[in-house]
N, CA, C and O atoms as a CHARMM CRD file, in Angstrom:
* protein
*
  264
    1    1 UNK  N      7.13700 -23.59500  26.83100 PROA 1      0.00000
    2    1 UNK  CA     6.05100 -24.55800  26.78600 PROA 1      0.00000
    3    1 UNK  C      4.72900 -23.80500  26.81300 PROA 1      0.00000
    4    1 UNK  O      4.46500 -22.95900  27.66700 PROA 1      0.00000
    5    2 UNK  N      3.94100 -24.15300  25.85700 PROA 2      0.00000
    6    2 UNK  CA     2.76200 -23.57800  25.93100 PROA 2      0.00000
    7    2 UNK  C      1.41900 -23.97100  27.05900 PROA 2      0.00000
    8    2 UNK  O      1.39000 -25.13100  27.47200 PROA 2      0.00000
    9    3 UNK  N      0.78600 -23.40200  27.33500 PROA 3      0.00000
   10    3 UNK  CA     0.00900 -23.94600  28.17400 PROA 3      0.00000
   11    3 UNK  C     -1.23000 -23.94100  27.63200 PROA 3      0.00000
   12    3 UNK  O     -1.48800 -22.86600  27.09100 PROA 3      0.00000
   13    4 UNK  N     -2.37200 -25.01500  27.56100 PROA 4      0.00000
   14    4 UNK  CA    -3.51000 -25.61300  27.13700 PROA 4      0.00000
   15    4 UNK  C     -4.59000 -25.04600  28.03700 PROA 4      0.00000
   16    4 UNK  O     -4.55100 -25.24100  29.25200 PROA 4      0.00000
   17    5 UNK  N     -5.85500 -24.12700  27.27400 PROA 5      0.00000
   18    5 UNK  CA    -6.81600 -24.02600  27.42400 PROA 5      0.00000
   19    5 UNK  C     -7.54000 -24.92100  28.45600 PROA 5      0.00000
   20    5 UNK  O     -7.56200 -26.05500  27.97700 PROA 5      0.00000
   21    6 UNK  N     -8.22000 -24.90000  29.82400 PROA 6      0.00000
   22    6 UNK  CA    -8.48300 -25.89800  30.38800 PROA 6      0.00000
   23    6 UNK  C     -9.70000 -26.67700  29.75200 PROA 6      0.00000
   24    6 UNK  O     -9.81500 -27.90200  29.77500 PROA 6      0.00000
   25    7 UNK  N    -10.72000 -25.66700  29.09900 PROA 7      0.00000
   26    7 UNK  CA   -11.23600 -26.20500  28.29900 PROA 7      0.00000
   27    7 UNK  C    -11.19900 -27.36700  26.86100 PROA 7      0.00000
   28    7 UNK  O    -11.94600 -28.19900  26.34700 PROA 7      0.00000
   29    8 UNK  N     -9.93900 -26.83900  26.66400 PROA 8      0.00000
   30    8 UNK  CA    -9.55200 -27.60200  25.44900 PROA 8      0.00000
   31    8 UNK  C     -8.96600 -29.24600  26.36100 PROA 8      0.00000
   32    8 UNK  O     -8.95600 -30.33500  25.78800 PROA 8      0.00000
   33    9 UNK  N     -8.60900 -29.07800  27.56700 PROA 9      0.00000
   34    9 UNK  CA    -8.11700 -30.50700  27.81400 PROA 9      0.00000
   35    9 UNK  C     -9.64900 -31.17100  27.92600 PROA 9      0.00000
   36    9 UNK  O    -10.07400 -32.21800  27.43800 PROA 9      0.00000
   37   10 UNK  N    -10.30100 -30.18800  28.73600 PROA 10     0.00000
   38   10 UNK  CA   -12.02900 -31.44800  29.12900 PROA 10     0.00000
   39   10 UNK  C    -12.49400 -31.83600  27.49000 PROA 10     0.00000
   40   10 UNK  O    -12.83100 -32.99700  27.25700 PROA 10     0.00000
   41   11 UNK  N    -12.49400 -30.80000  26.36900 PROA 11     0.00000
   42   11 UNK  CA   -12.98700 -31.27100  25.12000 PROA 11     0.00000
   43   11 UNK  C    -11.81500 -32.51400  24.74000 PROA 11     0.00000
   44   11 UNK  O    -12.38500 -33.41500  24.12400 PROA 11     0.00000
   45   12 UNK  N    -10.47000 -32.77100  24.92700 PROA 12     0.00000
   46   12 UNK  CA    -9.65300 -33.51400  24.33300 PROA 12     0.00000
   47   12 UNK  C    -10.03900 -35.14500  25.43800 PROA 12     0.00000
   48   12 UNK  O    -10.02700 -36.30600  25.02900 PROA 12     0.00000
   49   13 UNK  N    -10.31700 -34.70600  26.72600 PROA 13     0.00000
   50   13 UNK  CA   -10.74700 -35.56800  27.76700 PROA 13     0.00000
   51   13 UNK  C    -12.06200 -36.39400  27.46500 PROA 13     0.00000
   52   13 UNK  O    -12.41700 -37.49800  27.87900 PROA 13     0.00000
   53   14 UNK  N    -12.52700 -35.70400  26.80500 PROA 14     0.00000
   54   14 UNK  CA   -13.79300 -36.12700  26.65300 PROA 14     0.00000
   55   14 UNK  C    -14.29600 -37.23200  25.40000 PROA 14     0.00000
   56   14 UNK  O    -14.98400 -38.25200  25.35800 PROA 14     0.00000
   57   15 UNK  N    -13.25700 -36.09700  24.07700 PROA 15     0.00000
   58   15 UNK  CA   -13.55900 -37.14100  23.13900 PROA 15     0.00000
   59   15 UNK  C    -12.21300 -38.59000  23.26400 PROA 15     0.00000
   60   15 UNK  O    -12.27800 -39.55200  22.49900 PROA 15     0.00000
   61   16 UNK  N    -11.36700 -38.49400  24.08500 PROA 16     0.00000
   62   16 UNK  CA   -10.87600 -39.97100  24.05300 PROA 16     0.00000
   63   16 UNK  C    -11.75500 -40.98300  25.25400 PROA 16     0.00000
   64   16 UNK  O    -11.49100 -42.16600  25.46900 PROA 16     0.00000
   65   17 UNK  N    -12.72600 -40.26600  25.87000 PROA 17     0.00000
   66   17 UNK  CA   -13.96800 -41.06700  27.17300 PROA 17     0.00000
   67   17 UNK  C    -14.74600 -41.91800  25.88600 PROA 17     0.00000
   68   17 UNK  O    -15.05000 -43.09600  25.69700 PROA 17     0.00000
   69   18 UNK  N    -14.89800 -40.55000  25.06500 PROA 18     0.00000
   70   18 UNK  CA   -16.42400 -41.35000  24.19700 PROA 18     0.00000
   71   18 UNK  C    -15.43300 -42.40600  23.14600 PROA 18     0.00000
   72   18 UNK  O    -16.05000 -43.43200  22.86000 PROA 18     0.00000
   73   19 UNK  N    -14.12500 -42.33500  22.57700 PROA 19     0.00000
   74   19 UNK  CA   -13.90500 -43.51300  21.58300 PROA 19     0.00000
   75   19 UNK  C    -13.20600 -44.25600  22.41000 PROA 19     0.00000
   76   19 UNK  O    -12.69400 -45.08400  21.65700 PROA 19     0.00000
   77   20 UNK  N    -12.87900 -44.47400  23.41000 PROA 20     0.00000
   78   20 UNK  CA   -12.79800 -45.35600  24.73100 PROA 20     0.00000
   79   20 UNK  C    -13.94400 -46.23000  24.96900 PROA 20     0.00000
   80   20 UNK  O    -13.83900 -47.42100  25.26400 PROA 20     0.00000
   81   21 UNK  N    -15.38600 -45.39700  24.78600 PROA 21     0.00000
   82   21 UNK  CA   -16.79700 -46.20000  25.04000 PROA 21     0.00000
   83   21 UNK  C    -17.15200 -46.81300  23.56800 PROA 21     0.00000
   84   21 UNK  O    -17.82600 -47.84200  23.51100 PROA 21     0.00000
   85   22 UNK  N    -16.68600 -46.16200  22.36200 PROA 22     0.00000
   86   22 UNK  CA   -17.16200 -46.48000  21.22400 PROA 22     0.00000
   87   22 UNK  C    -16.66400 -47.69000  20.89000 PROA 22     0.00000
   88   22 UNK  O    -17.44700 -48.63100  20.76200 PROA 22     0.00000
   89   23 UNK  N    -15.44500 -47.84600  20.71700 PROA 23     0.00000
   90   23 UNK  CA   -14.41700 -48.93800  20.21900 PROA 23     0.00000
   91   23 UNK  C    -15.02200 -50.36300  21.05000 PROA 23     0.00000
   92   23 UNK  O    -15.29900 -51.43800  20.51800 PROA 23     0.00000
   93   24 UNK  N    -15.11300 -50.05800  22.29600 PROA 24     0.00000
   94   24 UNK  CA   -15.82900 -52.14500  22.91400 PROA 24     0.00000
   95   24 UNK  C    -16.73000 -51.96300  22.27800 PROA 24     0.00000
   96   24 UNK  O    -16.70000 -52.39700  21.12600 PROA 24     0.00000
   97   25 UNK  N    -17.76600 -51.33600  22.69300 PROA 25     0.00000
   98   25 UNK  CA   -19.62100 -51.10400  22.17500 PROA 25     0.00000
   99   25 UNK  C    -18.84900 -51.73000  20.36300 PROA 25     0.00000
  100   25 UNK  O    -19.07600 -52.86500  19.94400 PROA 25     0.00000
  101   26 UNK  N    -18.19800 -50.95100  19.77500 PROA 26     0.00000
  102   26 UNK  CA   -18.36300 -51.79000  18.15000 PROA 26     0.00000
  103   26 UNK  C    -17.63400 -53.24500  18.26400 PROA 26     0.00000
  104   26 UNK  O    -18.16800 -54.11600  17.57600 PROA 26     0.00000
  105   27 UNK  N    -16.97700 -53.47500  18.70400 PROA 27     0.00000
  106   27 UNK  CA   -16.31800 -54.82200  18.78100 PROA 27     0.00000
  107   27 UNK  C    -17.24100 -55.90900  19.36600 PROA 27     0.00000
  108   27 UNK  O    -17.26500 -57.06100  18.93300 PROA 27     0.00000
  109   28 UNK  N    -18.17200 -55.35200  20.61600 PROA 28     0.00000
  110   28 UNK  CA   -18.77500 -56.16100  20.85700 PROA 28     0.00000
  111   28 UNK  C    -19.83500 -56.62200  20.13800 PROA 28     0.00000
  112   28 UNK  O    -20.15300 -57.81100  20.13000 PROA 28     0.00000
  113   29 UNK  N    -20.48900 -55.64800  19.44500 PROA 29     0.00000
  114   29 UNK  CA   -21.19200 -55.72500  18.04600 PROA 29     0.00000
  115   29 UNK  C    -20.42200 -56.45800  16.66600 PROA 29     0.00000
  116   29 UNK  O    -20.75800 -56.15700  15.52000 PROA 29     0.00000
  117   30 UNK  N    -19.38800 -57.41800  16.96000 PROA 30     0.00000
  118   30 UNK  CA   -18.58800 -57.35200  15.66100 PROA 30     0.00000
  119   30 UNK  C    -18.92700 -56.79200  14.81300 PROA 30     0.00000
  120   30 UNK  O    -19.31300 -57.46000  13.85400 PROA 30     0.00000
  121   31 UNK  N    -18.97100 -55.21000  14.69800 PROA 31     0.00000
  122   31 UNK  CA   -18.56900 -54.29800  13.19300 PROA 31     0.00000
  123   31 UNK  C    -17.09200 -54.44400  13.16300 PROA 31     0.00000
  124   31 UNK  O    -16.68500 -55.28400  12.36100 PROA 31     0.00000
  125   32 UNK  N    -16.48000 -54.00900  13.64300 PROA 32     0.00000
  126   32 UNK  CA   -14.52000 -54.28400  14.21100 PROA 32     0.00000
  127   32 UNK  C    -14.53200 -55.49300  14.77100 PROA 32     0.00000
  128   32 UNK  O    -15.46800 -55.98400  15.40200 PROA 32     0.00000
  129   33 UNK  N    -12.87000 -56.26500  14.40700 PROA 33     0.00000
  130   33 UNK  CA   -12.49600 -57.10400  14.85200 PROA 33     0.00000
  131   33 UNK  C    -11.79300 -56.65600  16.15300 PROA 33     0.00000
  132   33 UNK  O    -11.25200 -55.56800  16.34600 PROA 33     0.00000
  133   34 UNK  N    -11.89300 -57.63000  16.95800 PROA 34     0.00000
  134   34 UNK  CA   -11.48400 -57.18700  18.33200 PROA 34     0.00000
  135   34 UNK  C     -9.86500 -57.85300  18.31000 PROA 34     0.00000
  136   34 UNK  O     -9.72000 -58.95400  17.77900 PROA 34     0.00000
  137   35 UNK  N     -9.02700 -57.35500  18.72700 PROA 35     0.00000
  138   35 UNK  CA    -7.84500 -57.43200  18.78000 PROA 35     0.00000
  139   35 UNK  C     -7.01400 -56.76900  19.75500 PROA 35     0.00000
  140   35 UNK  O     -7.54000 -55.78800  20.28200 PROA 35     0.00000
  141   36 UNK  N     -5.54300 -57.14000  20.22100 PROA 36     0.00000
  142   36 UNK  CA    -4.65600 -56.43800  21.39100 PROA 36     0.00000
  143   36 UNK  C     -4.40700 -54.89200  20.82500 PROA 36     0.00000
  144   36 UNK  O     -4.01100 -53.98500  21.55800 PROA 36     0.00000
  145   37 UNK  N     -4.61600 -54.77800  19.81200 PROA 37     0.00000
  146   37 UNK  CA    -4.00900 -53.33600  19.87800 PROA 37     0.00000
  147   37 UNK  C     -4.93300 -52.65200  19.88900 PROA 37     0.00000
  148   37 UNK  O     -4.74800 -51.54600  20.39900 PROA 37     0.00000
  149   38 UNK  N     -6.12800 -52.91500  19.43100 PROA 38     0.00000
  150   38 UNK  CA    -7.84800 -52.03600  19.54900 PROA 38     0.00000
  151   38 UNK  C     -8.01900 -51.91000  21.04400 PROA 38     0.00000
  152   38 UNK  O     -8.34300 -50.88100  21.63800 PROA 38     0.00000
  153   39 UNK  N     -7.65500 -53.56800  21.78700 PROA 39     0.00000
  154   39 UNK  CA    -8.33800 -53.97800  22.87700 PROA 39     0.00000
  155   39 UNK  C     -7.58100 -52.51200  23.86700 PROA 39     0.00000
  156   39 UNK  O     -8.12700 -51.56600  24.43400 PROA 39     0.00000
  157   40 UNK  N     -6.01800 -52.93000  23.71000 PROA 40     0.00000
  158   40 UNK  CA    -5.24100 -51.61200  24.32100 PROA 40     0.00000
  159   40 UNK  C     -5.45700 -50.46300  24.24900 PROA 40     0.00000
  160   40 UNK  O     -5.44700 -49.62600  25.15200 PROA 40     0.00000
  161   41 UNK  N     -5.71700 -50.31700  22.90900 PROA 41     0.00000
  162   41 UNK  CA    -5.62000 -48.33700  22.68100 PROA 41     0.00000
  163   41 UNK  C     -6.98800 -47.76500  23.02900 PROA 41     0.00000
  164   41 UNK  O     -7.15200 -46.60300  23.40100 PROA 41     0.00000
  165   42 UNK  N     -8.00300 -48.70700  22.87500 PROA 42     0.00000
  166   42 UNK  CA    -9.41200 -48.28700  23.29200 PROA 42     0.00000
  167   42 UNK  C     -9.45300 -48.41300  25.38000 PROA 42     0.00000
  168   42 UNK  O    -10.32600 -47.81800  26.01100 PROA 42     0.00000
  169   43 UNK  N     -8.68700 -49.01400  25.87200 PROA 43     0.00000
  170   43 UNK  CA    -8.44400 -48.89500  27.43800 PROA 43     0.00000
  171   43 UNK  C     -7.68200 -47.77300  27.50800 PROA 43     0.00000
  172   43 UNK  O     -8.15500 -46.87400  28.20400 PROA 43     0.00000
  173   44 UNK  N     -6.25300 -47.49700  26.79300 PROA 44     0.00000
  174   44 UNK  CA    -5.98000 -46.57800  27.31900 PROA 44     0.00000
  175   44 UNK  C     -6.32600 -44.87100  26.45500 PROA 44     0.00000
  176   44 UNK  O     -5.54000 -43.95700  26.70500 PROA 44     0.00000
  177   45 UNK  N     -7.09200 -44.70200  25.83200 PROA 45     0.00000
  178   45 UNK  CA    -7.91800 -43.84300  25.25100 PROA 45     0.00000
  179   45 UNK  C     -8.70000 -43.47300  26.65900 PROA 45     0.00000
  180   45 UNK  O     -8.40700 -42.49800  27.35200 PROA 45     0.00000
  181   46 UNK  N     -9.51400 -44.21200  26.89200 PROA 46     0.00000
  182   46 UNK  CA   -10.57200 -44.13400  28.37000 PROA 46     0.00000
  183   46 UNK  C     -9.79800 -43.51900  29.45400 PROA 46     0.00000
  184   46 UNK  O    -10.18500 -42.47600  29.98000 PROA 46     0.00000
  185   47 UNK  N     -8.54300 -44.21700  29.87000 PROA 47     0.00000
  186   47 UNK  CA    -7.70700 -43.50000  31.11900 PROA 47     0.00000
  187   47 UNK  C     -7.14100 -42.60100  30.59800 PROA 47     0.00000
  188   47 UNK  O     -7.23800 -41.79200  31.52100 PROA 47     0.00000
  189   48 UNK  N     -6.28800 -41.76200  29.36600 PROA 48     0.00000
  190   48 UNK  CA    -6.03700 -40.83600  29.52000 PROA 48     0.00000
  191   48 UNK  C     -7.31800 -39.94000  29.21600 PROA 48     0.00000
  192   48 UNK  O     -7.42900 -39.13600  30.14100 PROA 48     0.00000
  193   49 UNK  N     -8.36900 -39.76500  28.23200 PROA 49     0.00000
  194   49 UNK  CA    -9.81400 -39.06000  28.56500 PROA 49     0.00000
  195   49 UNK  C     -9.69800 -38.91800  30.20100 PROA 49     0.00000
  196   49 UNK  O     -9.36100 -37.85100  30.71400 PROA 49     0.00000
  197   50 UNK  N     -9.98700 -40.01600  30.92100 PROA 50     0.00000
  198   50 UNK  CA   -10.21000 -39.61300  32.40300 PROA 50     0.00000
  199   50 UNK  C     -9.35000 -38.61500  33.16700 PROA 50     0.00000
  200   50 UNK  O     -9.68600 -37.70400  33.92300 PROA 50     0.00000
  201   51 UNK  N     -8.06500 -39.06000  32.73700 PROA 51     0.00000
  202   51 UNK  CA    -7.01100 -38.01900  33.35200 PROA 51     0.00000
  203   51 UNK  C     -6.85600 -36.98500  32.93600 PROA 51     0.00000
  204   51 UNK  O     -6.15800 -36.21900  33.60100 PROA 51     0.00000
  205   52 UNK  N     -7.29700 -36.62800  31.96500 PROA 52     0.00000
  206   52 UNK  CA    -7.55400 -35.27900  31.32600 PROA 52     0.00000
  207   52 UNK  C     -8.24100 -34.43000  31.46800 PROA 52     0.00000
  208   52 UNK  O     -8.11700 -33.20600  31.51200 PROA 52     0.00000
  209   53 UNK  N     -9.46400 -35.50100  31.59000 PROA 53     0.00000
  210   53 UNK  CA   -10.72200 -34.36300  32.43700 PROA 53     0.00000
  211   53 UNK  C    -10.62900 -33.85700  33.11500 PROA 53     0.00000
  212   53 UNK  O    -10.74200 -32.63200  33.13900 PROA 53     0.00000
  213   54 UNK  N    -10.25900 -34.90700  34.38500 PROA 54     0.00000
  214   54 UNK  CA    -9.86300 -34.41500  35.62600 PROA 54     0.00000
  215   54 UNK  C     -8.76600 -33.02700  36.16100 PROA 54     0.00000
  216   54 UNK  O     -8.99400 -32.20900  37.05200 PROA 54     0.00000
  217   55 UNK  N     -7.69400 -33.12200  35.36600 PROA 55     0.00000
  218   55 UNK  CA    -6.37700 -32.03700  34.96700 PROA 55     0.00000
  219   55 UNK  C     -7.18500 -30.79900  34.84900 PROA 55     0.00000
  220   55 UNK  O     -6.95700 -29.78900  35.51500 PROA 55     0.00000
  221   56 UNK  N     -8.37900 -30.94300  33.75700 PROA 56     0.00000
  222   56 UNK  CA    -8.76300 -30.00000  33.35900 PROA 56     0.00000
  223   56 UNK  C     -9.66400 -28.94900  33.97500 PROA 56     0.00000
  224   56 UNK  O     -9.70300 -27.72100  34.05500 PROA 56     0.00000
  225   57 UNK  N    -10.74900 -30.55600  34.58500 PROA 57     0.00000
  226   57 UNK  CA   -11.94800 -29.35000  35.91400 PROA 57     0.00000
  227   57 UNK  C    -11.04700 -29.28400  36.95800 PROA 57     0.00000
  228   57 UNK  O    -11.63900 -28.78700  37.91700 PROA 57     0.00000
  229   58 UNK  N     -9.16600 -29.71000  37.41700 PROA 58     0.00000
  230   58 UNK  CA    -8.83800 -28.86600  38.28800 PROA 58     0.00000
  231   58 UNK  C     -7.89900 -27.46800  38.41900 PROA 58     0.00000
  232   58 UNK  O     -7.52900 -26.85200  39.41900 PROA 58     0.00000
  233   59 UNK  N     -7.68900 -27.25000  37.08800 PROA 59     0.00000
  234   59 UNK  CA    -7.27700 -26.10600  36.27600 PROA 59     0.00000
  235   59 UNK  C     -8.33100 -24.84500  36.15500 PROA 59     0.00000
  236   59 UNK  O     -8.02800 -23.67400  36.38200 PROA 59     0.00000
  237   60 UNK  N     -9.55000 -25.29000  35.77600 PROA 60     0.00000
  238   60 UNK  CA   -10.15200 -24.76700  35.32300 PROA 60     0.00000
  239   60 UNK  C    -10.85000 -23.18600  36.12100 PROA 60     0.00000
  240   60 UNK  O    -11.12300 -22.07400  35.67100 PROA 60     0.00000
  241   61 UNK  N    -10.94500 -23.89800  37.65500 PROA 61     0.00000
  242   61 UNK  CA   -10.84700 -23.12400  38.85000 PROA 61     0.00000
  243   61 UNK  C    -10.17100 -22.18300  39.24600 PROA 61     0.00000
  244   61 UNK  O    -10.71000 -21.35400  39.97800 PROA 61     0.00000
  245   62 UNK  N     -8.46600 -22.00600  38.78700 PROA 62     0.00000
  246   62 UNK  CA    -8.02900 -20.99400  39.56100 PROA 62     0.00000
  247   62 UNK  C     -7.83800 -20.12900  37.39900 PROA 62     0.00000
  248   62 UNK  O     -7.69000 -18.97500  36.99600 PROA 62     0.00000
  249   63 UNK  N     -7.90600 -20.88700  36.99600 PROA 63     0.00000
  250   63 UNK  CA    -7.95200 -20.49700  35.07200 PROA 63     0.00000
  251   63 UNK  C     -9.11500 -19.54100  35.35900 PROA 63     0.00000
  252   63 UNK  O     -8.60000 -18.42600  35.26500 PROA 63     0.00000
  253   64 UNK  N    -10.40200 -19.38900  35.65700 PROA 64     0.00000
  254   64 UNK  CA   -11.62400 -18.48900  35.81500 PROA 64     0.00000
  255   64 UNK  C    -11.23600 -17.03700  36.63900 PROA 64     0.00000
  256   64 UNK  O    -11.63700 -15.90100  36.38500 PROA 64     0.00000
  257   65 UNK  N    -10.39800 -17.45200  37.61300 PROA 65     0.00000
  258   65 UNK  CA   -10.68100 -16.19600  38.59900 PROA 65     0.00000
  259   65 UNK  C     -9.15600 -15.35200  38.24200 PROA 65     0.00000
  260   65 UNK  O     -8.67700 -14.55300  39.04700 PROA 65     0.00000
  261   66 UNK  N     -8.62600 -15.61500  37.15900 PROA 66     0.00000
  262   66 UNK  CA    -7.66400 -14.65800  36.73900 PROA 66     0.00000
  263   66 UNK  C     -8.39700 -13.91900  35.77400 PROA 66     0.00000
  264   66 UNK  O     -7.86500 -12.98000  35.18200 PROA 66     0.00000
């Protein structure tokens, strides 16, 4: 198993935070139709971004001092 850059999880963390924030912000704008599977994948886009981040700034700590 390979192991992931901790950096690369906060960049992968990050961009599913921002199309987590993007996807309501356009729906609520009707540019997109809002629907269960947008409504879903744009919630859980946001929680795994979050959990990723997090994985990542606590990796990232003992990842530096090697």
């Amino acid at each position: 198993m390979t192991r992931l850059d901790p950096r690369a999880l906060l960049a992968i963390g990050l961009t599913l935070m921002v199309i987590g924030w993007v996807l309501p912000f356009l729906m609520m704008l009707d540019v997109i139709p809002s629907g269960f599977f947008l409504n879903f994948f744009s919630f859980a886009a946001s929680t795994l971004g979050l959990f990723l981040g997090i994985i990542g700034i606590a990796i990232l700590g003992p990842f530096r001092r090697k």
